[in-house]
N, C-alpha and C positions, 0 to 999 in steps of 0.2 A: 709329194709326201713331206708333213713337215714334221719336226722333232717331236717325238712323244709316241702316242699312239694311233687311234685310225684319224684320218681326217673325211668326214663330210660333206659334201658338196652337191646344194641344190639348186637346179638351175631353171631357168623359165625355159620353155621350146621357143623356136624360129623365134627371133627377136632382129630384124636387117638395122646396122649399125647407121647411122646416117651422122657424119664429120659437117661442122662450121667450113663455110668456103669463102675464100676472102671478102664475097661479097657483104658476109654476115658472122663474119670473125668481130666477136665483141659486145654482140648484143641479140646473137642468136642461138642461144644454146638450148632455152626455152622453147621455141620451134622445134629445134633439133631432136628434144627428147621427146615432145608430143607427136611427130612423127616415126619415132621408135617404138611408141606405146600403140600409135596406128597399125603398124606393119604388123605386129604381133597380132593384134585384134583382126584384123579381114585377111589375119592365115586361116584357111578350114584346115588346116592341118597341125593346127598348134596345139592339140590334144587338151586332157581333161575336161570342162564341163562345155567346151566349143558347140554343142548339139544345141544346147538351149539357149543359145544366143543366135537367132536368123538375122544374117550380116546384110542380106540383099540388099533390105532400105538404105543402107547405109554407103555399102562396098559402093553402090550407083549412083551416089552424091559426087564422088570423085574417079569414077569411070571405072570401079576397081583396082586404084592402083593409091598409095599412099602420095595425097595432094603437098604441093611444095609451100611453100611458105606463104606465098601471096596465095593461097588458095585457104591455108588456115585461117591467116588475117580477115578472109570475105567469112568466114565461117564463123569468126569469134564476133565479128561485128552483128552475123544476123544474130548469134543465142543474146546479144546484148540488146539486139533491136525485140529480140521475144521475150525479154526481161529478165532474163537469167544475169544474175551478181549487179544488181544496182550499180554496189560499190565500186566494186572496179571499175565499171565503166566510167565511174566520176574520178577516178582516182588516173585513168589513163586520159582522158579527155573525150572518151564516146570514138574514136578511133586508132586504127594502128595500121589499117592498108597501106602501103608504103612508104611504110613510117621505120624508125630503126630502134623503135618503142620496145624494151624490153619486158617479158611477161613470166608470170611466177606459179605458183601451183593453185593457184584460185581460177586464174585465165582456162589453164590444162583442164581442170575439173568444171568449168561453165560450160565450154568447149563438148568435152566430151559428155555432158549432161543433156545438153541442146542436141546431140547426136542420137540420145537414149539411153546412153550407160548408164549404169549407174556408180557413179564417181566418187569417190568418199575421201577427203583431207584428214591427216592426222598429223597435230602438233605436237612435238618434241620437245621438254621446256627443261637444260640444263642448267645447274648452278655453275656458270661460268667461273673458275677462278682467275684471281685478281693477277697482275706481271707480279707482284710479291709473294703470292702463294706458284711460280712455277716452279721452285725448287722439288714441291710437293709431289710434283708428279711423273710420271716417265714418259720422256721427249723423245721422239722420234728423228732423226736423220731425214732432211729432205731432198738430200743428195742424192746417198746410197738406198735410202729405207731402212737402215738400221734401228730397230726398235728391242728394247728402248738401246740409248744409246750409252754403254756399259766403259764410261771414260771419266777421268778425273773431272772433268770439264766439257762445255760444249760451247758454240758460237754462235750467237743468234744475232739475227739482220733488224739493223737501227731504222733500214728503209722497206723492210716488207714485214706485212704483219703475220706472226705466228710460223718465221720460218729461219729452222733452226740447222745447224750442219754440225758432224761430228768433225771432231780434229782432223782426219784423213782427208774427206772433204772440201775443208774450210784451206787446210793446205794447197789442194790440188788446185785451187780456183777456177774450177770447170763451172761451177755453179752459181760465181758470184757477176753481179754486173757491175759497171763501172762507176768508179767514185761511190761505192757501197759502202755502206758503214759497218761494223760489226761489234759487238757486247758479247764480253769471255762469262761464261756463266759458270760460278762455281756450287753445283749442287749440293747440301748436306744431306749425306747419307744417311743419315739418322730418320731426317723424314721421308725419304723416297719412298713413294706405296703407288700403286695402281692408279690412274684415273678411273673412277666410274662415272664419271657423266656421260651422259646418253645412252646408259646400259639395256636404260628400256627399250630405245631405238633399236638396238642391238635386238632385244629379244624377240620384240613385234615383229620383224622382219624374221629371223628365225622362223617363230609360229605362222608368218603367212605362207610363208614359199613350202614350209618340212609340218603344217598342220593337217588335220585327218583327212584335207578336200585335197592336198598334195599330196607331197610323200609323207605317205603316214609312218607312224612307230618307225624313227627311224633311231630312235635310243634303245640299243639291245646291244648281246652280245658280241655281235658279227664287227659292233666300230673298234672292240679291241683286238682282232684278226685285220683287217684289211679295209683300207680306205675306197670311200665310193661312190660316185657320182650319179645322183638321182635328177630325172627330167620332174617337175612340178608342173601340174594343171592350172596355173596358177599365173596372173599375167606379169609383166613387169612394172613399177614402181617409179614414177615423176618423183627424182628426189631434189628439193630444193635448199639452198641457204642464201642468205646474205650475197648476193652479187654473182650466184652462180649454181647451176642446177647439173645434173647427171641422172643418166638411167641405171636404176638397180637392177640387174640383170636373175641376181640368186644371191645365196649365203652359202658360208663355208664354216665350217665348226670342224673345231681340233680337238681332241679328246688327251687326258693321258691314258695310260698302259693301265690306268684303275679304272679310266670310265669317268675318269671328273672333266670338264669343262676347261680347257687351255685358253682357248680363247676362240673369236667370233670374228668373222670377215665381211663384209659387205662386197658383193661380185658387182661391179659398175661396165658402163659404157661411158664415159667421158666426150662430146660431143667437140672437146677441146684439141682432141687427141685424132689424128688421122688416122682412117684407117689403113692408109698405106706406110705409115710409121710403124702400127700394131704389127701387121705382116712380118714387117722386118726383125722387130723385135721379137713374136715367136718363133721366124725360120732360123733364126742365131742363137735365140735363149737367151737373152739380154734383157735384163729392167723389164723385161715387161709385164713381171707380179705387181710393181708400184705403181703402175698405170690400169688395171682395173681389181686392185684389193682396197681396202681401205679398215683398220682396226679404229678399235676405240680413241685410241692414243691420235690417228687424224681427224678426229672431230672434235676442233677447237670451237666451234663455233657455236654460241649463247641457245640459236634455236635452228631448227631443221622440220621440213616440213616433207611430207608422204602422199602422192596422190596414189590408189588403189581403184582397180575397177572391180566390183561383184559380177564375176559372170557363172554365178550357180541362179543366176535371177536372170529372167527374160530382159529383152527390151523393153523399154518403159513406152507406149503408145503415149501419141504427143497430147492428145488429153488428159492427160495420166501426169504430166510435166508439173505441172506448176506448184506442185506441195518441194521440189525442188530445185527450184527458181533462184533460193536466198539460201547462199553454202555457209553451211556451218562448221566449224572441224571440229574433231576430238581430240582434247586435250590430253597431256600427258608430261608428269612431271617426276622427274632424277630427284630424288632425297639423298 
């Protein structure tokens, strides 16, 4: 429960979490999360519109069980040999079978196109501001999680991009690496105001997982009573950026005590993050909100991209393929 009023919480069913394993720490997270969006899809038991998607063709490409990496790699190679995404294929070299080739939400969507889904990219286009405009916004703690971080000052690293620690933090040096540089940033309060870039992200994600085909009407009187966590028919979410992808799991919405909008969470899986690390951190109650929430204020980054599966529409017979061949995304732009 967080401070205010009820908080919201909608979540995909069965989603099995699948961890980077040293063999593909570093350039396998892409894998990781198209195996995540797998497991979900050939559960029969992952509810809402599951009926009208028959999984057989598909579950028996990979014996029924969610294929490992070198089994994606022969799978992405054939949708490229049936012509699905030109581009990529030229932009990867026409292979990745045992390659340590990393792949992005175009791959994910060819992939699962070439399987029958029907796969859908959606672009995210924020007004990134400039390092002279970060006074402007509220910076987040990448220590503790502290958002925003409510200090005279804060400290941000000369040697990693977009990461910032409050004073307590930046003290403790749990967080810092060696021979790390550091920049004391002196905020003017004068202009401190919200980020909103990527609000739409925000919203779109709200309306996929909490829209009519999920948990519907879920804006009523009952979120100023009591917080409450809704299963969505709804699958989960290829979320991609700049050098690094994650599974969106659900969202989370905070309400105040009036019924206004607090603020918005994005629920991840992190393919970075063990799941026997997660374990630990829920059976203590440690850190482990920072490792699958993510608010506005952690999305620093210019553009982010969304793969979605439509499963209120059947499979696509392979006849039926080729007017989806050449992925197009839909755009989407932060004013």
């Amino acid at each position: 429960r967080e401070a205010g009023g009820a908080v919201v919480s909608v979540v995909a069913r069965r989603v099995t979490m699948f961890s980077s394993e040293r063999a593909d720490s570093g350039w396998g997270c892409g894998w990781r999360n198209v195996q995540m969006m797998i497991s979900h899809l050939l559960d029969p038991d992952r509810g809402g519109d599951a009926q009208l998607v028959p999984l057989s063709s598909v579950s028996s490409r990979w014996g029924g069980r969610v294929p490992d990496i070198g089994a994606l790699q022969d799978c992405l190679e054939a949708a490229w040999a049936a012509g699905f995404d030109v581009a990529g294929r030229e932009q990867l070299g026409g292979r990745v079978k045992g390659t340590k080739k990393w792949i992005g939400a175009t791959e994910c969507a060819a992939l699962l196109r070439f399987c029958g889904f029907r796969a859908e990219i959606v672009d995210f286009h924020g007004n990134a501001p400039s390092q002279h405009q970060a006074s402007a916004l509220v910076v987040a703690c990448d220590g503790c999680g502290l958002s925003p971080i409510n200090f005279a000052s804060f400290f941000r690293s000369l040697s990693r991009p977009d990461f910032d620690l409050c004073p307590a933090c930046h003290a403790s040096k749990q967080h810092q690496t060696p021979l790390e540089t550091w920049d004391r940033i002196l905020p003017d309060p004068t202009t401190r105001k919200v980020a909103r870039k990527h609000a739409s992200l925000m919203d779109f994600v709200w309306r996929y997982f909490g829209g009519r085909d999920g948990a519907s009407e879920l804006r009523g009187q009952d979120e100023n009573k009591a917080s409450q966590v809704v299963q969505s028919g709804k699958t989960p979410l290829y979320f991609q950026h700049q050098g690094h992808s994650r599974t969106v799991v659900g969202v989370q919405r905070c309400y105040t005590f009036k019924g206004d909008i607090l603020d918005t969470k994005l629920l991840i899986l992190d393919p970075s993050t063990s799941s026997a690390k997660l374990e630990i951190l829920f059976s203590n109650n440690q850190l482990w909100q920072k490792h699958i929430k993510l608010s506005l204020t952690n999305l620093k980054q210019e553009k982010y991209q969304l793969v979605y599966v439509d499963i209120t529409r059947r499979l696509m017979e392979p006849h039926k393929r080729d007017a989806f061949k050449v992925l197009r995304a839909i755009e989407s732009y932060d004013t």
